[in-house]
C-alpha positions in Angstrom: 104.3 95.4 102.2 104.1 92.4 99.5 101.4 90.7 100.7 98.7 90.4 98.0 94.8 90.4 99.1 93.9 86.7 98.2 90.6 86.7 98.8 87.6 89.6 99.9 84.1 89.4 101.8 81.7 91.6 101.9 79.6 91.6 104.9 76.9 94.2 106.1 79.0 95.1 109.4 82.8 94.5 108.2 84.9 93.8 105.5 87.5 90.7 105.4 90.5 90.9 103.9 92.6 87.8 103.7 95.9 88.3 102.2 99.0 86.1 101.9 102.0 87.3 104.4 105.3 85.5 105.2 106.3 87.1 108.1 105.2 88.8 112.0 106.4 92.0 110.4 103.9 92.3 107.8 101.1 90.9 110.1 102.1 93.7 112.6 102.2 96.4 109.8 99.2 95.3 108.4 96.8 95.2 111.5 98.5 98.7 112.3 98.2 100.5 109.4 94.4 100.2 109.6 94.7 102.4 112.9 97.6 104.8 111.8 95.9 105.5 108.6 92.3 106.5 110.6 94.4 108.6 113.0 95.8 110.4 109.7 92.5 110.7 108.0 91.0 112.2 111.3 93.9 114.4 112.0 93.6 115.8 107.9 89.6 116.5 108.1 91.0 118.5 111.3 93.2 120.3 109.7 91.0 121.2 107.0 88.1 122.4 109.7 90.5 124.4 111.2 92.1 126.3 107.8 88.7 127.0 106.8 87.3 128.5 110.0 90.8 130.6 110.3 90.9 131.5 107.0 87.3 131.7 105.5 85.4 132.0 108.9 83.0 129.4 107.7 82.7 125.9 107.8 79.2 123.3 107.1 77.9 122.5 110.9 77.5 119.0 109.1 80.5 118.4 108.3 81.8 119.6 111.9 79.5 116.7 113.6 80.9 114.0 111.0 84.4 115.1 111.7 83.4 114.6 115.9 81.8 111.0 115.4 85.0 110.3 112.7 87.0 110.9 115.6 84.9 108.9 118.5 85.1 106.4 116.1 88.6 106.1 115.5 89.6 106.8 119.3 86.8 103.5 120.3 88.1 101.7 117.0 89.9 99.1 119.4 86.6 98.6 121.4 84.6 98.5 118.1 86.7 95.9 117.0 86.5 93.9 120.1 82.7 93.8 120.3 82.4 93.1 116.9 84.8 90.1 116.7 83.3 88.7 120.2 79.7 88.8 119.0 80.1 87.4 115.6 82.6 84.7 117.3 85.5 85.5 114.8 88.5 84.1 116.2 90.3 84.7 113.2 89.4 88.8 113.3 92.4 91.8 113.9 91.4 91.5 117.4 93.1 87.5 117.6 95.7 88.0 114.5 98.5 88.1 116.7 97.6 85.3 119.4 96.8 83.3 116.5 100.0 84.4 115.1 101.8 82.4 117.7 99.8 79.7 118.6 
């Protein structure tokens, strides 16, 4: 996408990311990618869970229960992102990129 990370924090609940971009395109492709790429991860540890019990009629019960809260997770991400970006009052979080975007 061409848009270097400029700067990183650390915090205990997120992680922010503030990179140089010239353009709505990368903004959009950016904020997106974050979901697309969970959705990918989630549908791959699927895939894998479902080979192995096929194929090798055994998979780890923990494992199973991360892949089911990886997925929660990644279907709320939106909401997670919301709560978290209302109550630490960060109007410059992904939730806001956009409106900021064109304000």
């Amino acid at each position: 996408m061409n848009a270097p990370v400029i700067n990183v924090e650390l915090q205990w609940y997120k992680i922010r990311l503030d990179y140089s971009y010239w353009y709505i395109g990368q903004e959009v492709a950016v904020v997106a990618f974050g979901t697309l790429s969970n959705t990918f991860m989630f549908l791959i540890l699927v895939g894998i869970c479902h080979v192995s019990q096929k194929y090798i009629f055994c998979f780890p019960v923990s494992f199973c229960k991360f892949i089911a809260w990886y997925g929660l997770a990644t279907v709320f991400d939106f909401f997670l992102i919301s709560v978290i970006d209302f109550a630490s009052q960060d109007w410059k979080g992904d939730l806001f990129k956009l409106y900021l975007y064109y304000s």
